[in-house]
C-alpha positions in Angstrom: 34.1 103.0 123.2 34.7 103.7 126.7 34.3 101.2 129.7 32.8 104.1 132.2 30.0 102.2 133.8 27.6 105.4 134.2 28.5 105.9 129.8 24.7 106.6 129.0 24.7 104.8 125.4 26.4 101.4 126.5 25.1 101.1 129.7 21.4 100.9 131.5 20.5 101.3 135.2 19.5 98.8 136.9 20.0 99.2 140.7 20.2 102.3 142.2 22.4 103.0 145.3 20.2 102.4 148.0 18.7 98.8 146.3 22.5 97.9 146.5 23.5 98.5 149.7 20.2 96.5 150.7 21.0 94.2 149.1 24.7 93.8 150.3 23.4 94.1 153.7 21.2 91.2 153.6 24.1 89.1 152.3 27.0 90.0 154.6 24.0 89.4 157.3 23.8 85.8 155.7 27.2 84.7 155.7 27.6 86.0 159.3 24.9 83.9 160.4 25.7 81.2 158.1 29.1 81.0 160.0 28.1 81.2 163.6 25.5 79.1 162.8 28.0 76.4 161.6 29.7 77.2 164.8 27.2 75.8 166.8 25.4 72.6 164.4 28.5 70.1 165.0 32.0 70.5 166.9 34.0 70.1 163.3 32.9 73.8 162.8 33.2 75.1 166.2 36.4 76.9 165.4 34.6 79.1 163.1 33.1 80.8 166.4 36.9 82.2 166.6 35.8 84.7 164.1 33.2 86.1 166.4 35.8 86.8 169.5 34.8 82.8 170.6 31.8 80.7 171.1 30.0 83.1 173.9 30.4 86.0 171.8 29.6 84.0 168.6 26.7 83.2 170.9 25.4 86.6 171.3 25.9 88.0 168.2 24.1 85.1 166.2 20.1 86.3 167.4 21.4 90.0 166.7 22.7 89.2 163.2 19.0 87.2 162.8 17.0 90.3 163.8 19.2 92.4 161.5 19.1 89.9 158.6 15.1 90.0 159.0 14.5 93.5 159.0 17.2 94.3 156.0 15.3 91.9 153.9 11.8 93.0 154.8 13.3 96.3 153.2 14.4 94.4 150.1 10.9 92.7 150.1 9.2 95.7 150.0 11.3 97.1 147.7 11.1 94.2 145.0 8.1 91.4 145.4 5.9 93.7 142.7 9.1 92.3 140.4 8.6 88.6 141.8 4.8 88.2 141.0 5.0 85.5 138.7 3.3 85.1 135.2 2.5 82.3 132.2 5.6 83.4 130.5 7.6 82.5 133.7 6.4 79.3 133.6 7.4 78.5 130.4 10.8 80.0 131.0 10.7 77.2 133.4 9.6 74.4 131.5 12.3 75.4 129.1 15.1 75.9 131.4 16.8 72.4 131.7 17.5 73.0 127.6 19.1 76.3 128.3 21.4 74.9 131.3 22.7 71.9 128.7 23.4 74.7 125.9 24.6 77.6 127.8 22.3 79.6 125.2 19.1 81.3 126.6 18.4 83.4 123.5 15.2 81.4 122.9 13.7 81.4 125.9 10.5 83.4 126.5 10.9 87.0 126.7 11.7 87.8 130.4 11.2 91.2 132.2 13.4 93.0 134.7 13.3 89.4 136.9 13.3 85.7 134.7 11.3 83.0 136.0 14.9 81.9 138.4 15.5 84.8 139.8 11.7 85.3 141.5 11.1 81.7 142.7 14.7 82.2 144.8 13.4 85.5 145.9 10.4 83.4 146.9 12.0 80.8 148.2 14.2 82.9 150.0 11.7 85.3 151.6 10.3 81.5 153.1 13.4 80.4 154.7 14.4 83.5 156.6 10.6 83.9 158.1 11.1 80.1 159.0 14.5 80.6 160.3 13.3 83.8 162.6 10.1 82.3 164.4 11.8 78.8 164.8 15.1 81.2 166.3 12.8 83.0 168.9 12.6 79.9 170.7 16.5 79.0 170.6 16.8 82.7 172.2 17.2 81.6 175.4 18.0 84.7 177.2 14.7 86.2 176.5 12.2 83.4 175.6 11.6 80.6 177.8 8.9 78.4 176.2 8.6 74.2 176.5 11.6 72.2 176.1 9.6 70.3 173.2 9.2 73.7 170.9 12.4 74.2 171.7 13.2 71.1 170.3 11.3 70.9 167.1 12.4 74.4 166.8 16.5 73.5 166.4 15.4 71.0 163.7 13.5 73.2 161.9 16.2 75.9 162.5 18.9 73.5 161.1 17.1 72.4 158.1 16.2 75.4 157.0 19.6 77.2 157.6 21.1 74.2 155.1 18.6 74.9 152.4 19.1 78.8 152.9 23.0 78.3 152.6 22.2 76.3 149.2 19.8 78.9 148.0 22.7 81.7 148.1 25.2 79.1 146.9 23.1 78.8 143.7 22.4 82.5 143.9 26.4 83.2 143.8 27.0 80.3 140.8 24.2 82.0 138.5 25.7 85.3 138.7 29.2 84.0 137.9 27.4 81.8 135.1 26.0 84.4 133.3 28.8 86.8 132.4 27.8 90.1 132.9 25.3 90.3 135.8 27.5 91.1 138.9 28.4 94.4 137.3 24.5 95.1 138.1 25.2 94.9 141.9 28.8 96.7 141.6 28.1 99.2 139.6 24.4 99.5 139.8 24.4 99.5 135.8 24.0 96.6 133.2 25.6 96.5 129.5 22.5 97.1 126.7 23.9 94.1 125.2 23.3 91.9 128.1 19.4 93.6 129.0 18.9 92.6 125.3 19.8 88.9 125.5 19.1 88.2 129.3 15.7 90.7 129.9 13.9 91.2 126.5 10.9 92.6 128.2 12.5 94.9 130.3 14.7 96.2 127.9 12.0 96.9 125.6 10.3 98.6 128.5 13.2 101.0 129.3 14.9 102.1 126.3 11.0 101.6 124.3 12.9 99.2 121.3 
């Protein structure tokens, strides 16, 4: 059978163009931050600011990336939190997930729509961190916001701590699409295999293709 990713009996759509370049936008945006922000949390990583042009311009660009990353992922909010809201049979994908992660086998888990019960608490969790991260950056943004040194203060830890967690977040994000074979095609290709909407998604399979 062929291997064309738009072939309209092997493959289903599950992205469409626009969803992906949101998407891609929001993590290029990340990792940007994620380095210049590294730049800037201990000396050890200061010679990642070299990627920016040095630290001033690592400097500059760091709130700009933040407002970018913000909007671009308000977009992707909009787009998908009606495919977050979490239900019973989420919960019970959850109580059941350490057995799937020690067998590698998730056929008999509860039926899952176009999101399982992972994928919407990191979307969750997620949305959190980045409105954390861009009210506790307003204060850090010197050039235009001069409030107490004290916020200031409280806001760099907060800043920090979240930025660490956010950094694990799409670190576990990555791993889980490499895990389970299949899924990045979604994102490349905007299309998944029938086979793998069958096993991974029941529910939304059923609810596309009506099976």
């Amino acid at each position: 059978m062929t291997r064309d990713p738009q072939h309209p009996t092997r493959y289903l759509p599950r992205y469409t163009a626009a969803e992906r370049a949101n998407h891609w936008l929001v993590g290029i945006c990340f990792i940007l931050l994620a380095l210049s922000g590294l730049a800037f949390f201990h000396p050890a990583f200061f010679p990642l600011a070299a990627l920016f042009g040095g630290g001033v311009w690592a400097r500059i660009l760091h709130p700009l990336l933040g407002v970018l990353l913000a909007l671009s992922f308000l977009a992707l909010f909009l787009r998908f939190r009606a495919h977050n809201a979490m239900t019973p049979t989420d919960w019970e994908w959850i109580h059941q997930v350490r057995s799937m992660v020690a067998t590698g086998n998730d056929r008999d888990m509860p039926e899952q729509g176009r999101n399982n019960a992972g994928q919407k608490l990191l979307f969750w969790a997620l949305a959190a961190c980045i409105l954390l991260l861009f009210l506790s950056g307003l204060p850090l943004w010197r050039t235009y916001f001069q409030l107490p040194v004290a916020l200031v203060r409280v806001a760099a830890v907060v800043h920090a701590a979240v930025g660490a967690l956010a950094i694990g977040l799409i670190i576990g994000h990555v791993y889980a699409s490499i895990w389970v074979k299949g899924s990045n095609r979604a994102m490349w290709y905007g299309t998944v295999t029938r086979a793998w909407a069958r096993q991974h998604h029941r529910g939304w399979y059923r609810e596309i293709t009506g099976k």
